[in-house]
N, C-alpha and C positions, 0 to 999 in steps of 0.2 A: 425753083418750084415753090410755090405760096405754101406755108401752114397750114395744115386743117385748123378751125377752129371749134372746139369743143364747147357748146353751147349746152344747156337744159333751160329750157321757157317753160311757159305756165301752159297748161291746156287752149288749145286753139282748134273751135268749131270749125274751121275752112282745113281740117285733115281730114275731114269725113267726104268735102266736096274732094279735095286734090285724088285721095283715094280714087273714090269714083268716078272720075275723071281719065286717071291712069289706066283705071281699070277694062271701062269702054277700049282704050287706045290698045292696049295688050288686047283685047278679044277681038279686037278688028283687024290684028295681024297674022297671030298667031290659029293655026287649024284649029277650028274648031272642037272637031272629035277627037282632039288629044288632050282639049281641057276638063278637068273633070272639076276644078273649085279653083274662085282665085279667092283668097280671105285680106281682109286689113290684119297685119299683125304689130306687134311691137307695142311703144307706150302711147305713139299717136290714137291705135285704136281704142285706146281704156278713156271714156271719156272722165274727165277731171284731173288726169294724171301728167305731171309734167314732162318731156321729154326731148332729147334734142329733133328740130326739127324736119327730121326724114320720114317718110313716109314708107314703111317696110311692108312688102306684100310679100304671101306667100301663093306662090300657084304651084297647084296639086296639077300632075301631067299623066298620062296613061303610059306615057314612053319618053325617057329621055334622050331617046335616040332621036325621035322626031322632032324632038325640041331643040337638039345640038343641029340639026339641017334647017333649022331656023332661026339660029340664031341673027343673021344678018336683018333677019326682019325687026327682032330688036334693037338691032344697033340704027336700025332707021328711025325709031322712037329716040334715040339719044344716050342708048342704054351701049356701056361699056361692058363687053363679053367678059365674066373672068373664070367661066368654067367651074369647076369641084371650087377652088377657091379655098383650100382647106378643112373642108367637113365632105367625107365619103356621099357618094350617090346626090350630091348637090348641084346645080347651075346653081350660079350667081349671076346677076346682073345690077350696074351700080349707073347710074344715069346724076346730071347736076357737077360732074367736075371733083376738084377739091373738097369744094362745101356741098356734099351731094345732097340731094332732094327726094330721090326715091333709091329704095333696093330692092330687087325681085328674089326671092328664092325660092327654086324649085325642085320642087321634090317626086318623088311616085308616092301615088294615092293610098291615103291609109299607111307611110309609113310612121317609124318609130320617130322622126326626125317634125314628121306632121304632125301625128298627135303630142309632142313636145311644145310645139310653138300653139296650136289652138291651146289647148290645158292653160297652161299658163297663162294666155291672154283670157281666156274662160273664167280662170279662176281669180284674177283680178278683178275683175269684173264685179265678180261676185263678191268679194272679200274687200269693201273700199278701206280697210285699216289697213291691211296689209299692203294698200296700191299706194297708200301714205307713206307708208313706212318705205314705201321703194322710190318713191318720189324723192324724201328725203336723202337717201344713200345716193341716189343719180344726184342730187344738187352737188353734195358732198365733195362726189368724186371730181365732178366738173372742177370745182373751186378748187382743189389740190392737183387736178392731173397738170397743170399747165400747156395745155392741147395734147398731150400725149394718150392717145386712143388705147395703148394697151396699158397704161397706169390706169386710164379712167375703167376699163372692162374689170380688171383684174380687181378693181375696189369693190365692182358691184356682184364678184363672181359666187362668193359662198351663199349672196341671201338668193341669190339666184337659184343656184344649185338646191338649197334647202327646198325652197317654195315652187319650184318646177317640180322636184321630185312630189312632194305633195300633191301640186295640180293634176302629175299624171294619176296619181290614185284618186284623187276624187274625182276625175271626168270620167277615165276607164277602169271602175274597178272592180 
């Protein structure tokens, strides 16, 4: 089995098409009336921010039960099922291989797990010093993990942690 390779590139305007692109594909599979939001999340959707190049969605679901009897319809997209996946009350879906290209996660609507990932990409947004400064920690980590995905996480985990908890007080407070 090949290497992941742990990349961070410069911002690229064609994440805002692949998103939207991905996006149509998931709402043309999956029931309708159990979608309730699919969002761009992660550093593809902060425009100017560097990131490695996956495209991470979040879809918000009314029932994850409905979503687990369809999972096969994902796996027709190309998407690899991996369940909870280790975070409570999550699907995961990772699609692109090795070197993946998109990841789905799905949550129930409005939870604690949801307003995490919006806040944070919310609050980057808003804060382009601090999307700098996170820029530079992901370059960082790239360059010392040696493809190693839980070296490179573990490098970026405390500013994370800081500026998530922040994000969720200034989106929800």
């Amino acid at each position: 089995m090949s290497q992941r390779i742990i990349e961070v590139i410069d911002y690229q305007s064609q994440w805002v098409v692949d998103f939207s692109r991905e996006k149509e594909l998931i709402s043309s599979v999956l029931t309708a009336a159990n979608i309730h939001t699919i969002h761009h999340i992660g550093s593809t959707s902060v425009k100017g921010l560097c990131a490695k190049p996956i495209i991470d969605i979040l879809l918000e679901v009314k029932s994850l039960d409905i979503l687990d009897s369809e999972s096969e319809k994902m796996a027709s997209l190309g998407y690899l099922v991996k369940g909870e996946f280790g975070i409570k009350g999550r699907r995961y879906f990772q699609k692109g291989g090795v070197q993946r290209t998109h990841q789905v996660h799905a949550f129930i609507t409005d939870s604690p797990e949801v307003k995490r990932h919006i806040a944070f990409r919310d609050y980057l947004r808003a804060f382009p010093d601090v999307a700098f400064k996170y820029g530079e920690i992901k370059r960082a980590g790239a360059a010392i993990c040696n493809n190693d995905i839980d070296v490179y996480i573990d490098y970026k985990n405390s500013f994370i942690k800081k500026y998530e908890a922040k994000a969720v007080r200034w989106k929800f407070p």
